[in-house]
PALO-482018 format. One record per residue (C-alpha): x, y, z; chain; residue in three letters; residue number from 1. Coordinates in steps of 0.2 Angstrom, whole numbers. Example, Ala and Ser with C-alpha at 12.3 -4.5 7.8 and 13.67 -1.06 7.14 Angstrom:
<site><east>62</east><north>-22</north><up>39</up><chaine>A</chaine><residu>ala</residu><num>1</num></site>
<site><east>68</east><north>-5</north><up>36</up><chaine>A</chaine><residu>ser</residu><num>2</num></site>
This chain:
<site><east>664</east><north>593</north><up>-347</up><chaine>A</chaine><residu>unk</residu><num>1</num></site>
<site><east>669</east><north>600</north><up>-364</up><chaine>A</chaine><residu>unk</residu><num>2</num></site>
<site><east>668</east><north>619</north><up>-373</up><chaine>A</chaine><residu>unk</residu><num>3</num></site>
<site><east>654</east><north>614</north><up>-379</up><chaine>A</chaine><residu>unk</residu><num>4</num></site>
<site><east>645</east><north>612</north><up>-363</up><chaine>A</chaine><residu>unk</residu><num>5</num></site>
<site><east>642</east><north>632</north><up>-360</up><chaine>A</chaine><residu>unk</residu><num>6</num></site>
<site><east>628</east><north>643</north><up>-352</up><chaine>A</chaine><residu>unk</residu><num>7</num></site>
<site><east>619</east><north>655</north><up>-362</up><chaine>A</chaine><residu>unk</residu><num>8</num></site>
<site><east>631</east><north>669</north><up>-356</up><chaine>A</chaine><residu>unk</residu><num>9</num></site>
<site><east>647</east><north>657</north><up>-360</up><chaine>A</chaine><residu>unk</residu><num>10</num></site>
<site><east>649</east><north>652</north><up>-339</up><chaine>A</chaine><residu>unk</residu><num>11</num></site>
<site><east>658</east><north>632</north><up>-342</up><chaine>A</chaine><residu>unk</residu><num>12</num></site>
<site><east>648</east><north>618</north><up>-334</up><chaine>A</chaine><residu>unk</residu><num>13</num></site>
<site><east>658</east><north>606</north><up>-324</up><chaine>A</chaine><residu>unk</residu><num>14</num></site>
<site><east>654</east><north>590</north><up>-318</up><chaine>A</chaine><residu>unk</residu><num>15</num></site>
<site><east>655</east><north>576</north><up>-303</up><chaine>A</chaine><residu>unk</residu><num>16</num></site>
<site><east>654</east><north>558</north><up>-309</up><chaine>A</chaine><residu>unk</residu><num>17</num></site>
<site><east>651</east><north>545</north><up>-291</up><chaine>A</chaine><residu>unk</residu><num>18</num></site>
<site><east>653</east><north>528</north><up>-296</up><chaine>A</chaine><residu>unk</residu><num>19</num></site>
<site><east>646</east><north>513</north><up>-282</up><chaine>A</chaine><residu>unk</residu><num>20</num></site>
<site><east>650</east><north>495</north><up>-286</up><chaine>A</chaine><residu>unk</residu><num>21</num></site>
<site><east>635</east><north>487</north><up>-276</up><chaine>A</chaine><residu>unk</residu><num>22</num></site>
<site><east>634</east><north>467</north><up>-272</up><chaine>A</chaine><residu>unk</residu><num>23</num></site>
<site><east>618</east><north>461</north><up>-272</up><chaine>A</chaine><residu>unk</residu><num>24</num></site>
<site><east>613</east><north>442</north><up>-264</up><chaine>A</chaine><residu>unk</residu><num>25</num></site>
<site><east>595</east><north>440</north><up>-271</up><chaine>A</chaine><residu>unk</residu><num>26</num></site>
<site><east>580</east><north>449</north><up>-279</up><chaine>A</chaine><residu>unk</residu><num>27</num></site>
<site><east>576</east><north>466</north><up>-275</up><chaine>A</chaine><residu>unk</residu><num>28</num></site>
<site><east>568</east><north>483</north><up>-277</up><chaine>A</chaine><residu>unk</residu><num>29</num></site>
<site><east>581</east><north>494</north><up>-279</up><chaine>A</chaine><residu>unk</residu><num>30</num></site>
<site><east>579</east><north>512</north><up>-276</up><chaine>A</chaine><residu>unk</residu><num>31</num></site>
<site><east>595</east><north>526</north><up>-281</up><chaine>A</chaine><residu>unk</residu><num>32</num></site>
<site><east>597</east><north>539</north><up>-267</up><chaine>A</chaine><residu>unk</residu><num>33</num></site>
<site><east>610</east><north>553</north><up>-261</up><chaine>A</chaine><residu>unk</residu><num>34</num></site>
<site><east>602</east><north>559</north><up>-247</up><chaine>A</chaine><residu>unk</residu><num>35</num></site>
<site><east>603</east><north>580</north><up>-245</up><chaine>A</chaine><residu>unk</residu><num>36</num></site>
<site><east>608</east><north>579</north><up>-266</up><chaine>A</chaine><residu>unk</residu><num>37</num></site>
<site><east>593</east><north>572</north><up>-275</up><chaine>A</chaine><residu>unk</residu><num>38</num></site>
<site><east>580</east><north>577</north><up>-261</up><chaine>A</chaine><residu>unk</residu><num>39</num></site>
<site><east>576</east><north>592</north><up>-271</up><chaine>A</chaine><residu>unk</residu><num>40</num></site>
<site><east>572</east><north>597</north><up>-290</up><chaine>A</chaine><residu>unk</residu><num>41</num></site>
<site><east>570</east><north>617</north><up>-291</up><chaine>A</chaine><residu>unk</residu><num>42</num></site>
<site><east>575</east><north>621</north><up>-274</up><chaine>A</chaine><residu>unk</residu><num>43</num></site>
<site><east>593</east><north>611</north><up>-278</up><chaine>A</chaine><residu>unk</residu><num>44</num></site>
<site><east>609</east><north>620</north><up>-279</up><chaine>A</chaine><residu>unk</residu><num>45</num></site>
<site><east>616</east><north>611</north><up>-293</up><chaine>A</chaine><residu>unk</residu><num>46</num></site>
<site><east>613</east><north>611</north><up>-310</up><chaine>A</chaine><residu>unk</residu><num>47</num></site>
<site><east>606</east><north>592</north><up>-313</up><chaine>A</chaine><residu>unk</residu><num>48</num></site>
<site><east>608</east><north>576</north><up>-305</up><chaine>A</chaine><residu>unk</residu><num>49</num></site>
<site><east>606</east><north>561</north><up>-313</up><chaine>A</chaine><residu>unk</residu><num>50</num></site>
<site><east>611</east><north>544</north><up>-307</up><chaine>A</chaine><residu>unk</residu><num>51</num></site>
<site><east>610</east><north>527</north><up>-318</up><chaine>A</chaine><residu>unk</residu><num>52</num></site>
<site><east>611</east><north>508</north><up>-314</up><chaine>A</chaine><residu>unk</residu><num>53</num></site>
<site><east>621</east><north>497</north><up>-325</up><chaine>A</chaine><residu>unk</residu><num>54</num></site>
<site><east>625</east><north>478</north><up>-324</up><chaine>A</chaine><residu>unk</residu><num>55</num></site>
<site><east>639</east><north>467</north><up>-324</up><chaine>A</chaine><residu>unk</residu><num>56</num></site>
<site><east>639</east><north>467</north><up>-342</up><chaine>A</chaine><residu>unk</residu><num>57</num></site>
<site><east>636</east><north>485</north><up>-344</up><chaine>A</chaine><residu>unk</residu><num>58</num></site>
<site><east>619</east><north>483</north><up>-346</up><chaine>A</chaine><residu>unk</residu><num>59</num></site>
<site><east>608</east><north>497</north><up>-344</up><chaine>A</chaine><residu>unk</residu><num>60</num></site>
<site><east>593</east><north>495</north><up>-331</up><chaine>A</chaine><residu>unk</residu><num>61</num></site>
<site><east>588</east><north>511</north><up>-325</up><chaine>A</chaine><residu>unk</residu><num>62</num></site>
<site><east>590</east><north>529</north><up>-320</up><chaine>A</chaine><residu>unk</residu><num>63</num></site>
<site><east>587</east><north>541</north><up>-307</up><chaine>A</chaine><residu>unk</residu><num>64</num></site>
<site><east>585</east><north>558</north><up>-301</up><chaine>A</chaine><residu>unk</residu><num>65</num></site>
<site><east>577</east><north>570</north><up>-290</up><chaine>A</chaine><residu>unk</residu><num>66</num></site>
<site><east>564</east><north>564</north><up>-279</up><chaine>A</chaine><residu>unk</residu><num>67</num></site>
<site><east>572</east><north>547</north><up>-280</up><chaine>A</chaine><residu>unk</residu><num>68</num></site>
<site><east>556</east><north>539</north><up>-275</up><chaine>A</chaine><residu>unk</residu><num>69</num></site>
<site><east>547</east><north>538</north><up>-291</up><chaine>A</chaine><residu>unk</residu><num>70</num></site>
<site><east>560</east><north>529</north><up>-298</up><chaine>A</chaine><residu>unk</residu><num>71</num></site>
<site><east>562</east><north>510</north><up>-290</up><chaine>A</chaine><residu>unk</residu><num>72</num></site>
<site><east>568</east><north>498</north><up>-301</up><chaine>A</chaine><residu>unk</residu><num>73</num></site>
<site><east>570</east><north>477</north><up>-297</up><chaine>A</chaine><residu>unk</residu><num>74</num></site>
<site><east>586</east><north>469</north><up>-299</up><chaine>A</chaine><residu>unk</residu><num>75</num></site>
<site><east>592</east><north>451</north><up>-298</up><chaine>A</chaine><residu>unk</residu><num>76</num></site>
<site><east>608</east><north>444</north><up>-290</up><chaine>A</chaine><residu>unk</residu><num>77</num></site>
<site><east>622</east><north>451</north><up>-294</up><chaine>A</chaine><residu>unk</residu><num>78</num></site>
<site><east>636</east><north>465</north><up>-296</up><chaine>A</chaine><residu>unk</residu><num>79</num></site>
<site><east>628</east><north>481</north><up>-300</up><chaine>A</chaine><residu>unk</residu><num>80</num></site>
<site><east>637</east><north>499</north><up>-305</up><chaine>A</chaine><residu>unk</residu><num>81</num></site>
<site><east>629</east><north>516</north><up>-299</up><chaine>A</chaine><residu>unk</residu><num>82</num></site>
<site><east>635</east><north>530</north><up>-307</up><chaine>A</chaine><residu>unk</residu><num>83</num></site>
<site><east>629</east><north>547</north><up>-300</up><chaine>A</chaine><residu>unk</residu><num>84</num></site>
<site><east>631</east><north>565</north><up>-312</up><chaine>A</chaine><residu>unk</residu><num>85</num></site>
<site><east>633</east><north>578</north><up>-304</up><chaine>A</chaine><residu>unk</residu><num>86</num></site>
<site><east>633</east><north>597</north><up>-314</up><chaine>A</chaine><residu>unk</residu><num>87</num></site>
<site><east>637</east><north>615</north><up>-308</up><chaine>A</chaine><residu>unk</residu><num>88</num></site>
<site><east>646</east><north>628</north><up>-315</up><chaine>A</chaine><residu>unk</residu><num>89</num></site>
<site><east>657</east><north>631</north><up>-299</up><chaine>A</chaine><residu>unk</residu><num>90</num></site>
<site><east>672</east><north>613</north><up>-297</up><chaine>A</chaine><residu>unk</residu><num>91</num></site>
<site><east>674</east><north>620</north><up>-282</up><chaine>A</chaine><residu>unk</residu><num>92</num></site>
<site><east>654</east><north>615</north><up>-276</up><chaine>A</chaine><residu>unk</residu><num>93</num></site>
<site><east>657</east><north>599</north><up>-284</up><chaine>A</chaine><residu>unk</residu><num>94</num></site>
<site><east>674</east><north>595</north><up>-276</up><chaine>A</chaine><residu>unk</residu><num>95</num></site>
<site><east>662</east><north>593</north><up>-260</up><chaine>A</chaine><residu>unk</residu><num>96</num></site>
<site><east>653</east><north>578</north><up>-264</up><chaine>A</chaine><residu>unk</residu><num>97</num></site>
<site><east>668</east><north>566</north><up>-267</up><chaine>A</chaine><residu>unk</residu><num>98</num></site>
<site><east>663</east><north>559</north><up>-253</up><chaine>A</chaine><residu>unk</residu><num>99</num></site>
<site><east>647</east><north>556</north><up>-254</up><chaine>A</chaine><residu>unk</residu><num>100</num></site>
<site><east>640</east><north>540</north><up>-246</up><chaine>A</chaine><residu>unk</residu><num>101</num></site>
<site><east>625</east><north>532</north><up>-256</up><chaine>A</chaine><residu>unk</residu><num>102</num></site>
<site><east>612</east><north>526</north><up>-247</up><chaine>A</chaine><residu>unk</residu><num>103</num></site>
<site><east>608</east><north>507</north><up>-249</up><chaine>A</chaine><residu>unk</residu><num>104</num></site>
<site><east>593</east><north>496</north><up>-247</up><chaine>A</chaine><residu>unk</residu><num>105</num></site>
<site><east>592</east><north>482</north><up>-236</up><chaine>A</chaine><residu>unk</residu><num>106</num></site>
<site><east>594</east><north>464</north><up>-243</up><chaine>A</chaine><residu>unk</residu><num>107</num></site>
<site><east>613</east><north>471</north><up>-251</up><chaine>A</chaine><residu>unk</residu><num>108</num></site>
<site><east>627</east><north>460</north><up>-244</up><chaine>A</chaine><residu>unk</residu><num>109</num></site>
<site><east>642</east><north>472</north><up>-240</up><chaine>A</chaine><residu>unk</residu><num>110</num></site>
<site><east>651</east><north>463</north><up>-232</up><chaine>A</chaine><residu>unk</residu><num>111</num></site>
<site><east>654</east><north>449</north><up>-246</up><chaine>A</chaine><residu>unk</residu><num>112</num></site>
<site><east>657</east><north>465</north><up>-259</up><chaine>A</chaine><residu>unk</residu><num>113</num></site>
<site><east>666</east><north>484</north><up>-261</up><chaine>A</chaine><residu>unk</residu><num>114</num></site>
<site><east>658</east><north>498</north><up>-259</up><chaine>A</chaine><residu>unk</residu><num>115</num></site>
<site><east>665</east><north>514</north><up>-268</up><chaine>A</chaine><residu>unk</residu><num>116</num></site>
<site><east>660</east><north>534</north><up>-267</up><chaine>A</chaine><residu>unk</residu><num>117</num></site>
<site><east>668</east><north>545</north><up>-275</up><chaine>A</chaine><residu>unk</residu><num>118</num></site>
<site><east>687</east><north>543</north><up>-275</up><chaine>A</chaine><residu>unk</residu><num>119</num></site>
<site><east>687</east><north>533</north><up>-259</up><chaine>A</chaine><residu>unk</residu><num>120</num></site>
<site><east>686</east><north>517</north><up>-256</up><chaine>A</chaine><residu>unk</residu><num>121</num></site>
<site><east>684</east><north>502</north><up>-245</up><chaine>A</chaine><residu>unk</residu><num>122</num></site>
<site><east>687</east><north>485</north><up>-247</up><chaine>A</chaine><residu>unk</residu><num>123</num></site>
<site><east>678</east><north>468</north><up>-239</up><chaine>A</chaine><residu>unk</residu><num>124</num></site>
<site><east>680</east><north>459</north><up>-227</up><chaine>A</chaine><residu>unk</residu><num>125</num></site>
<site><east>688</east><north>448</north><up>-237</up><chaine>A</chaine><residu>unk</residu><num>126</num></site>
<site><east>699</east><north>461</north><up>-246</up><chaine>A</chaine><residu>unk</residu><num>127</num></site>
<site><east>704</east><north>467</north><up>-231</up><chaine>A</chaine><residu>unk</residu><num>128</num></site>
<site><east>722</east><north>463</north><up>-231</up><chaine>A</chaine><residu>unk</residu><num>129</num></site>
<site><east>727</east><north>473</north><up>-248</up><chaine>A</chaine><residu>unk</residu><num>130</num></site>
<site><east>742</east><north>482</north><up>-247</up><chaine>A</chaine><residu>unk</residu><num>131</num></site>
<site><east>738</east><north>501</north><up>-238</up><chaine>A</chaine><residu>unk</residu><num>132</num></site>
<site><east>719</east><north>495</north><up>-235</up><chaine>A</chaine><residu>unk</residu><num>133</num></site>
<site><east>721</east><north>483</north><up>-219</up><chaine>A</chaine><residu>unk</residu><num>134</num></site>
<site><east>706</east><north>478</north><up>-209</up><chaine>A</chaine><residu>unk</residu><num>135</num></site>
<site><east>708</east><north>481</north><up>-189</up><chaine>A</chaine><residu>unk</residu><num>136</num></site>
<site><east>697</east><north>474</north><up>-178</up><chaine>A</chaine><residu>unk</residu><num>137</num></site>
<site><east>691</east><north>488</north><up>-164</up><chaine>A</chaine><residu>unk</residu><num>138</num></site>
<site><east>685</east><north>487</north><up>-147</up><chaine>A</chaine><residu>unk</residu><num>139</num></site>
<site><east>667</east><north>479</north><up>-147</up><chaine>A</chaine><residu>unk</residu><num>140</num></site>
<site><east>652</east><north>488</north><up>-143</up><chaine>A</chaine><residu>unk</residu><num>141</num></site>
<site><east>636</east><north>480</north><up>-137</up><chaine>A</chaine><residu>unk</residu><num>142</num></site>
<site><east>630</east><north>468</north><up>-149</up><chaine>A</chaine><residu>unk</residu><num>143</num></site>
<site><east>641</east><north>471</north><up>-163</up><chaine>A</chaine><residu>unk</residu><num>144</num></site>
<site><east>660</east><north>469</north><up>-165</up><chaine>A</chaine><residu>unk</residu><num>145</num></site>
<site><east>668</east><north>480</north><up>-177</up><chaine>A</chaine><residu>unk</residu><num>146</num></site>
<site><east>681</east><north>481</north><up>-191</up><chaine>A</chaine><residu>unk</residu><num>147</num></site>
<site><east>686</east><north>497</north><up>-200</up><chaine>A</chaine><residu>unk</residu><num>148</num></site>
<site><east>698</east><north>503</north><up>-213</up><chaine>A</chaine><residu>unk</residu><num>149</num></site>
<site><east>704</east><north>523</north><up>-211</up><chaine>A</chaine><residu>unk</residu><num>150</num></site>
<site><east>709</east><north>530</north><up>-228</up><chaine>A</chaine><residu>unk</residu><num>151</num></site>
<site><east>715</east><north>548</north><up>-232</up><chaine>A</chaine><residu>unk</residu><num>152</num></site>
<site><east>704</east><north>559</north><up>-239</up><chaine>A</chaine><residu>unk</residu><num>153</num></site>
<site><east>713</east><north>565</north><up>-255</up><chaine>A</chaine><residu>unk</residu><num>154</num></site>
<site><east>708</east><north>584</north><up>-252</up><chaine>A</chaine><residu>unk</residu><num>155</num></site>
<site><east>707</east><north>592</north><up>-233</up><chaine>A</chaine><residu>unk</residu><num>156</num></site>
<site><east>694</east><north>603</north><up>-228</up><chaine>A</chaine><residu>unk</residu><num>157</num></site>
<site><east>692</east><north>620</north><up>-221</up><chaine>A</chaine><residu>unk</residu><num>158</num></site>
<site><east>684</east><north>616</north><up>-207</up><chaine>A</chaine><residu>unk</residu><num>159</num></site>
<site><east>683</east><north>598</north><up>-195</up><chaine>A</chaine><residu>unk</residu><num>160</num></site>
<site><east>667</east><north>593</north><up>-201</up><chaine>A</chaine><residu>unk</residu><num>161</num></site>
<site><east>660</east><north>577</north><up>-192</up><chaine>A</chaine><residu>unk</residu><num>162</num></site>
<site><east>646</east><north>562</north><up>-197</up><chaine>A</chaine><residu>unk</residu><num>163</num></site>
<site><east>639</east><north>548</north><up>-193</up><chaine>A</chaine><residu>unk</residu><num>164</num></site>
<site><east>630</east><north>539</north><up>-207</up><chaine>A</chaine><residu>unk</residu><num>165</num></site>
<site><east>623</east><north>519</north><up>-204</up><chaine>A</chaine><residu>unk</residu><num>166</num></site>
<site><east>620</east><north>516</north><up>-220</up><chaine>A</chaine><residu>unk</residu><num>167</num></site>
<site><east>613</east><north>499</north><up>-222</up><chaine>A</chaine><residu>unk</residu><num>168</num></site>
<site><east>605</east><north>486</north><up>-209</up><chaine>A</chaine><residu>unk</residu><num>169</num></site>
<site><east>603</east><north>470</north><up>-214</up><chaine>A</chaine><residu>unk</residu><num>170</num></site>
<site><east>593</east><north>456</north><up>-212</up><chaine>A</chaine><residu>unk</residu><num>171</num></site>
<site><east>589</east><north>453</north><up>-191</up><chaine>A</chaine><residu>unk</residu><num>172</num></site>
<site><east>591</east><north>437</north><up>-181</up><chaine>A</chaine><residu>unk</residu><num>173</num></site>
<site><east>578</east><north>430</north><up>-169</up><chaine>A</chaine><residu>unk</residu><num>174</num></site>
<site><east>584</east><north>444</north><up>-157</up><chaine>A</chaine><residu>unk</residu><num>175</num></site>
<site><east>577</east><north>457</north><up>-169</up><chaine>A</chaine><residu>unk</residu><num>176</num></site>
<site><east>593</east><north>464</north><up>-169</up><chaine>A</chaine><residu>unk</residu><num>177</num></site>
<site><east>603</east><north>468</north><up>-187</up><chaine>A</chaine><residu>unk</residu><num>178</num></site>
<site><east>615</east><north>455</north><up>-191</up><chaine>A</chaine><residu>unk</residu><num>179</num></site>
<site><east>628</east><north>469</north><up>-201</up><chaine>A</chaine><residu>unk</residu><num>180</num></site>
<site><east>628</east><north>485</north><up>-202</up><chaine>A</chaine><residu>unk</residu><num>181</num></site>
<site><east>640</east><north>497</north><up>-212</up><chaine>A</chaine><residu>unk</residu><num>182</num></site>
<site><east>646</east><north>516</north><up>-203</up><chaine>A</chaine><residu>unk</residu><num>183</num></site>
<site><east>656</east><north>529</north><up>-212</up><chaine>A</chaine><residu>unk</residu><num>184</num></site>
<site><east>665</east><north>544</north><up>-202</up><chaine>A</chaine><residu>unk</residu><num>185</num></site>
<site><east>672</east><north>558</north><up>-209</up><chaine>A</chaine><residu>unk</residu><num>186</num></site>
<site><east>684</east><north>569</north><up>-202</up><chaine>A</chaine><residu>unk</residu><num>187</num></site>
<site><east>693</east><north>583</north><up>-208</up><chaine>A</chaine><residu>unk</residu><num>188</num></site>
<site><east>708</east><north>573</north><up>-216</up><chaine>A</chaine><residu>unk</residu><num>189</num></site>
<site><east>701</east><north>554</north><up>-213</up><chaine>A</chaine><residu>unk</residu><num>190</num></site>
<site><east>685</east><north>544</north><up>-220</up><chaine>A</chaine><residu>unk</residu><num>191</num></site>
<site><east>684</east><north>530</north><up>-208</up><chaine>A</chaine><residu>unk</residu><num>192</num></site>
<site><east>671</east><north>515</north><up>-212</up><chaine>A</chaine><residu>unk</residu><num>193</num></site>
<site><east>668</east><north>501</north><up>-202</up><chaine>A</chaine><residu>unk</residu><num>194</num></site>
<site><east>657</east><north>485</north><up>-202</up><chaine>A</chaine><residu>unk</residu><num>195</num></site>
<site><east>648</east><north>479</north><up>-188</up><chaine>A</chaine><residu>unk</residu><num>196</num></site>
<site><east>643</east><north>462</north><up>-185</up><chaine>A</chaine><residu>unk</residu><num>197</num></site>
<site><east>631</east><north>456</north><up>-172</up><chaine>A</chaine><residu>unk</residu><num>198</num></site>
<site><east>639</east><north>444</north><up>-158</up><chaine>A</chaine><residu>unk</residu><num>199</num></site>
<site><east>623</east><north>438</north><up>-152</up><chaine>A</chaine><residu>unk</residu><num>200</num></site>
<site><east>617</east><north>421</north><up>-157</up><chaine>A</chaine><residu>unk</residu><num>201</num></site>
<site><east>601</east><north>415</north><up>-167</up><chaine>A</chaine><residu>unk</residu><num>202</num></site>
<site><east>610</east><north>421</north><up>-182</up><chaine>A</chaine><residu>unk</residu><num>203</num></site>
């Protein structure tokens, strides 16, 4: 942020700026959350957190921030930006959050669609065969066969620092069993996502 973005005792404030392109197949409530960052308001460790929804067109629909449960706001079908700010006087605390997955309502179509956080990227299904992104199919597991794409994380860690995050199930077949599900990894040097898909029938 600029000079003119100082504290009272002249400490600089820098910022974060998390950027989600989110597909969206039909009508619904839409809710902006970054679990463990916007789960707390005086207790939080950074300076603000705001996140805002914006259309196709660049059209503003709504914002977010802590306790992102007073803030649902209903969207139709479409292509939808999320931008998520992120303040603190320390680059080094923000450089953390690169990463960070957003977590995603159901009814969102990811396969058909990007998903973005941060400086990383994955592409669809469809998008799967650009040049240093390609799909792989891996070794199925119960229901659901799985493709992933392993990128780079632009900055290593400290330490091996390991998660498992599902975050979306969508709609389920007559097995009541989810139909897609999206899984981001992360590793000390790799982000590795993977789409699931249910191999059962009644879809």
């Amino acid at each position: 942020m600029g000079p003119r973005d100082l504290l009272a005792r002249g400490k600089q404030i820098h910022r974060v700026l998390l950027t989600y392109k989110i597909p969206v197949t039909k009508s619904i409530e839409f809710r902006i959350d970054l679990p463990q960052v916007m789960s707390y308001l005086y207790e939080s460790p950074y300076d603000c957190v705001l996140a805002q929804i914006f259309s196709a067109t660049k059209e503003f629909i709504g914002a977010s921030s802590s306790f992102p449960e007073r803030y649902t706001h209903k969207v139709d079908k479409g292509e939808y930006t999320v931008q998520v700010q992120v303040r603190h006087t320390e680059c080094s605390r923000l450089e953390l959050l690169t990463d960070t997955p957003l977590q995603l309502p159901k009814g969102i179509n990811i396969v058909s669609g990007s998903f973005l956080t941060g400086n990383v990227t994955l592409m669809s299904v469809d998008a799967g065969t650009k040049k240093g992104m390609g799909l792989v199919k891996v070794k199925n597991k119960a229901y659901f066969k799985r493709y992933q794409v392993k990128l780079k994380r632009r900055r290593q860690g400290k330490t091996n620092y390991y998660a498992r995050k599902r975050l979306t199930v969508q709609d389920k077949n007559k097995y009541n069993t989810p139909k897609y599900r999206l899984i981001v990894r992360f590793t000390n040097n790799d982000v590795i996502a993977q789409i699931a898909y249910s191999t059962k029938g009644g879809q």
